[in-house]
C-alpha positions as CSV (number, residue, x, y, z in Angstrom):
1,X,-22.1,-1.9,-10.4
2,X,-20.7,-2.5,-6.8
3,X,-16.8,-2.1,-5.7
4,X,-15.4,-4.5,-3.3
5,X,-14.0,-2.6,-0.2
6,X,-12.3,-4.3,2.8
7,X,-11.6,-2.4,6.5
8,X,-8.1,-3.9,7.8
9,X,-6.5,-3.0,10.8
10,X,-2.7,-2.5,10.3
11,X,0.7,-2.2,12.6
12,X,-1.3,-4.3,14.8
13,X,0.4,-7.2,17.5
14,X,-2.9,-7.9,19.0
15,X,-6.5,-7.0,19.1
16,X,-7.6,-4.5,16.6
17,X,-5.6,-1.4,17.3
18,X,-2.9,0.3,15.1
19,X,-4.1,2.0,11.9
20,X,-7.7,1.4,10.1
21,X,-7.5,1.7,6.6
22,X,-10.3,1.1,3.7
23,X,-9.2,-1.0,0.4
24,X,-10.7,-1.0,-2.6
25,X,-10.0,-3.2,-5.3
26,X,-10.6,-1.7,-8.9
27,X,-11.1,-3.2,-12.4
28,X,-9.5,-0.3,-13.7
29,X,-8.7,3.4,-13.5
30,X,-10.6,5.3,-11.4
31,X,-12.0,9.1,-11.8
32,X,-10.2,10.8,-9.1
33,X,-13.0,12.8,-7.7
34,X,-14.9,9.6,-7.2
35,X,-11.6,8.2,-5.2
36,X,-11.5,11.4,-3.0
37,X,-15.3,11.5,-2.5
38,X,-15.1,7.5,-1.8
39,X,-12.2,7.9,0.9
40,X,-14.2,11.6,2.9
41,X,-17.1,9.2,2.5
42,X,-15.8,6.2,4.7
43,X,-13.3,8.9,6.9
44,X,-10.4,6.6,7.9
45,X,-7.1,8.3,7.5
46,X,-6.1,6.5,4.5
47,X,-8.6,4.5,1.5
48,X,-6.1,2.6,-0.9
49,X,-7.4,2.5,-4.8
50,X,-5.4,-0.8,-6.4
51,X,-6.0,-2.4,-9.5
52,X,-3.8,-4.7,-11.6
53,X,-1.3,-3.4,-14.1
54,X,1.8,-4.4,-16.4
55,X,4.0,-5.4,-13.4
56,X,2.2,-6.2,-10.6
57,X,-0.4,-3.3,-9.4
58,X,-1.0,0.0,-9.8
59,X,-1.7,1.6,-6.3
60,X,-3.0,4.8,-5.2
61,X,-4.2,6.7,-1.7
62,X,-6.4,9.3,-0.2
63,X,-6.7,10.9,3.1
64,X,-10.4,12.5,3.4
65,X,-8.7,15.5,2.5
66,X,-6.8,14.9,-0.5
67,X,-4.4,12.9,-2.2
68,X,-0.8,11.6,-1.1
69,X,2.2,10.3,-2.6
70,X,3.3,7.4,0.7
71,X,1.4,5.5,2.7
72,X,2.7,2.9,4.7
73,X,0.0,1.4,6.4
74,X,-2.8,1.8,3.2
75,X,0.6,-0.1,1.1
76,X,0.5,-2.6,4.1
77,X,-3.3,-3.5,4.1
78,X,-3.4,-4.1,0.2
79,X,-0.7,-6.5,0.5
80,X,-2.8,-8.2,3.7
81,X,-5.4,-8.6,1.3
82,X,-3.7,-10.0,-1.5
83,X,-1.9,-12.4,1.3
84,X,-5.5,-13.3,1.9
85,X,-6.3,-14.0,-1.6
86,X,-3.5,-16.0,-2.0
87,X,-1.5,-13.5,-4.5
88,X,2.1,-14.6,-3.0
89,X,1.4,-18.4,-3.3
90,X,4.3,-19.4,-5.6
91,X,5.8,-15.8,-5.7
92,X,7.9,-13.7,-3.0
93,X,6.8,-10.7,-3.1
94,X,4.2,-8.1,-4.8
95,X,5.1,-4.7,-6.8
96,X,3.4,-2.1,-7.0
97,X,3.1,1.2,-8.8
98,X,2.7,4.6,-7.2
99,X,3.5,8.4,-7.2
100,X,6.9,7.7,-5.4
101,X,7.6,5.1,-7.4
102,X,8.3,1.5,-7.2
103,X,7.4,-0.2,-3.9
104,X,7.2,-3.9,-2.6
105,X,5.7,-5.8,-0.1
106,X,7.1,-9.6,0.7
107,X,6.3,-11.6,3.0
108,X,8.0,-12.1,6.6
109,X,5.9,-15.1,8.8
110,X,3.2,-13.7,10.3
111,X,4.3,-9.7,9.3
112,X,4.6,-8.2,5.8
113,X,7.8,-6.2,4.8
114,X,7.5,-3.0,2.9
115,X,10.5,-1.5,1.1
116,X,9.8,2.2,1.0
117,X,12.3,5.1,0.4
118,X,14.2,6.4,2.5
119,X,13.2,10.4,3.7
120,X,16.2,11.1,5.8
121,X,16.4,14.8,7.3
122,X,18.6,18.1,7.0
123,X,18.3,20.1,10.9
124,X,16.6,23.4,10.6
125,X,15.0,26.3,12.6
126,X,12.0,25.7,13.7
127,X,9.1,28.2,12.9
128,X,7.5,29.8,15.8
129,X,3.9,28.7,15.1
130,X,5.7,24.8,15.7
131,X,7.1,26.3,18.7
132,X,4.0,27.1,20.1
133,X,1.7,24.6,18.9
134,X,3.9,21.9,20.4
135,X,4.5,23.8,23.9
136,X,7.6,22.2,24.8
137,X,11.2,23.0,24.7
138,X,12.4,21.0,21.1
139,X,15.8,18.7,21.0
140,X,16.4,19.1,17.5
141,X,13.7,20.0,14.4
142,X,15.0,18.5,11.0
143,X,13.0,18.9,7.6
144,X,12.8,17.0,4.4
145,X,11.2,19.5,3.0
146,X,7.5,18.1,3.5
147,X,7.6,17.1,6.8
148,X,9.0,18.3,10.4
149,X,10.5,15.7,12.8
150,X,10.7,17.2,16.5
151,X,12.6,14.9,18.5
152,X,11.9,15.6,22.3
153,X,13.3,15.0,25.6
154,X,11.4,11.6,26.7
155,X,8.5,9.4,26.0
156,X,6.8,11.0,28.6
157,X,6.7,14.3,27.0
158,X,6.0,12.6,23.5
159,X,2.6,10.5,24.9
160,X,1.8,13.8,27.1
161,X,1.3,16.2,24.3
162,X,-1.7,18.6,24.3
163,X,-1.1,20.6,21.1
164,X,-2.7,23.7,19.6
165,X,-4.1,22.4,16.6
166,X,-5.6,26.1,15.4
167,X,-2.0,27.1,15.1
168,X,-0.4,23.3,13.9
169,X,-2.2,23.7,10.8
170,X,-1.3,27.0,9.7
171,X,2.5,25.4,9.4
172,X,3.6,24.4,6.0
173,X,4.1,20.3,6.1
174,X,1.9,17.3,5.6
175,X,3.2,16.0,8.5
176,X,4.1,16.7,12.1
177,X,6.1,13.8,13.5
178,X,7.7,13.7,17.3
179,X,9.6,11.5,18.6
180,X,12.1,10.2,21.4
181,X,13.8,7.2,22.9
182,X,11.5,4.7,24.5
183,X,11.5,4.4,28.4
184,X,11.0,1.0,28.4
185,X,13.0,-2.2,27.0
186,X,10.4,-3.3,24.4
187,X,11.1,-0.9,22.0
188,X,13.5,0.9,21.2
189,X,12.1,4.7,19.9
190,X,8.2,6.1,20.2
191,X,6.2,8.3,18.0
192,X,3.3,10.7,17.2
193,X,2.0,11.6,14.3
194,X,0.1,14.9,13.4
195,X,-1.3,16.2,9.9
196,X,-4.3,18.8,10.6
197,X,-3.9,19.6,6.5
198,X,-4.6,16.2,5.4
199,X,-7.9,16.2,7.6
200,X,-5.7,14.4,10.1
201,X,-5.3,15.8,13.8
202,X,-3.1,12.3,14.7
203,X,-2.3,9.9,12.7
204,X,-3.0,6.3,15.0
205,X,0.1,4.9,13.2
206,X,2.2,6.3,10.2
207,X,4.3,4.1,8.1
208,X,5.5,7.1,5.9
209,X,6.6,9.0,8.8
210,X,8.8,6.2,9.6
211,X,10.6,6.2,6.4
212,X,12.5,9.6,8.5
213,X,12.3,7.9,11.4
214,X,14.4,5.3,10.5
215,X,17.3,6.4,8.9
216,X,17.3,9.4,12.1
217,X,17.4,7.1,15.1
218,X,19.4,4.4,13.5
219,X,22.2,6.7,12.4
220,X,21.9,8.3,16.2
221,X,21.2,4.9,18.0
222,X,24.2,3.2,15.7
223,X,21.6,0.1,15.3
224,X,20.6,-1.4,12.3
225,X,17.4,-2.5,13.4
226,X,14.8,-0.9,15.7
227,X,11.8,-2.1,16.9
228,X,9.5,1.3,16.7
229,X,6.0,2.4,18.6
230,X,3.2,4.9,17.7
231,X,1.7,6.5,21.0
232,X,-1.9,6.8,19.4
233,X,-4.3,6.2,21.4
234,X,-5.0,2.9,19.3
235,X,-0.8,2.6,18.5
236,X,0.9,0.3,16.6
237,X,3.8,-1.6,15.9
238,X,6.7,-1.4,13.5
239,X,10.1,-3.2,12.9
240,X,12.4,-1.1,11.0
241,X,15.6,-2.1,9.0
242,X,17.5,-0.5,6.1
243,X,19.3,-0.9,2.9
244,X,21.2,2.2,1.3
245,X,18.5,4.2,0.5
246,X,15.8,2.4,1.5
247,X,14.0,1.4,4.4
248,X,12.1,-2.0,5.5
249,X,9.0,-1.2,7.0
250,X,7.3,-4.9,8.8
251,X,4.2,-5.0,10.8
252,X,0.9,-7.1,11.3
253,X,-2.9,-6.7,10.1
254,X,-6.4,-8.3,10.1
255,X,-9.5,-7.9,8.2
256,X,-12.2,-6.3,10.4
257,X,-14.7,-6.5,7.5
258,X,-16.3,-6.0,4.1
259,X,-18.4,-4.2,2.4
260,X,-19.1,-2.7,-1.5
261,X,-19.9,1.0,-2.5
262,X,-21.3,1.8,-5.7
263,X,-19.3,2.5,-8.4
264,X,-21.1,5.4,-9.8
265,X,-18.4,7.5,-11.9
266,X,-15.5,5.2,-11.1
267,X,-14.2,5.4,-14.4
268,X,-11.4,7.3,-15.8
């Protein structure tokens, strides 16, 4: 027995660029150590495990490394293909189940809108080891208590970066995110994204990241929308908006190809 597994390209405005991520579409549950061995096997930084459930789908992803509970772009390429399968005709939107509960993905023209929670920031100290890793004097460090988000003097200093990764992954976070005001009029904030301890040195493009992205520059910015970009080296896209406590992730994606794997223990 075979499993169905699509690569789509995600965040992307043209060519394929932004964030690769592997979908596979399940009859069922899955055992989880065939998921995690599935999603080191293909090595992209996110392999999304869906299948359908009591309302809507039950969704779940994996790094290479391990297991998380928010993935923007992984969410984002399930709902692509289910656009493609023609899931929304005659509906508005598609829900799914995860570890951080509820999500939903509708669709907005060409882009698809995710409504993800909102991870707003308390300011903290930052440890040395981030300090040294990031080599460059630090505006302001915040927390919510899994990641770190470094805003920095200028875009120039964001895309410049040359961190230490021995010593970025001996800090305590999933995630590593810096950020500043864009130079330039097309967007309004830019973004990396590091996560050495999910098998991750840089993210290309991290629609988690900018569910504390958003409510930080929006509050600062006093804007209700922002147009956001991820300085990857591949870099994406992302138009950000926000209800109460949540936040309205929209970008692009396209199917690069398709392939099956072999089912072997994927059973619960």
């Amino acid at each position: 027995m075979t499993v169905p597994i699509i690569h789509v390209d995600t965040f992307v405005e043209n060519g394929l660029r932004g964030n690769a991520a592997a979908v596979c579409a399940l009859s069922g549950p899955a055992d989880v150590s065939w998921m995690q061995s599935i999603a080191h096997e293909l090595n992209v930084s996110e392999t999304a495990f869906f299948y359908h459930g009591t309302n809507g789908f039950n969704l779940r992803w994996f790094s290479p490394r391990v297991e998380v509970d928010l993935c923007g772009h992984g969410t984002l390429a399930v709902a692509h293909v289910l656009r493609q399968q023609g899931y929304f005709t005659g509906q508005p939107a598609v829900h799914f189940s995860t570890r951080s509960g509820p999500l939903t993905a509708r669709l907005q023209g060409e882009r698809i809108e995710l409504d993800f929670p909102s991870l707003p920031q308390h300011e903290t100290a930052p440890p040395l080891a981030l300090r040294k890793a990031l080599g460059v004097p630090l505006k302001y460090v915040g927390t919510d208590g899994q990641d770190y988000l470094v805003e920095l003097d200028s875009e120039d200093t964001v895309r410049s970066l040359r961190l230490d990764f021995d010593v970025l992954s001996t800090i305590e976070a999933r995630a590593i995110i810096v950020t500043s005001v864009a130079s330039s009029a097309e967007y309004d904030v830019v973004s990396r994204v590091f996560a050495p301890r999910l098998g991750i040195d840089e993210d290309p493009v991290t629609g988690s990241a900018h569910c504390c992205l958003g409510p930080f520059w929006m509050a600062k910015l006093r804007k209700k929308e922002l147009i956001a970009y991820q300085a990857s080296a591949r870099g994406g896209v992302l138009r950000l908006r926000m209800n109460g406590e949540r936040v309205y992730l929209s970008g692009k994606a396209v199917t690069v190809s398709s392939s099956t794997v072999e089912s072997f223990s994927a059973t619960r």
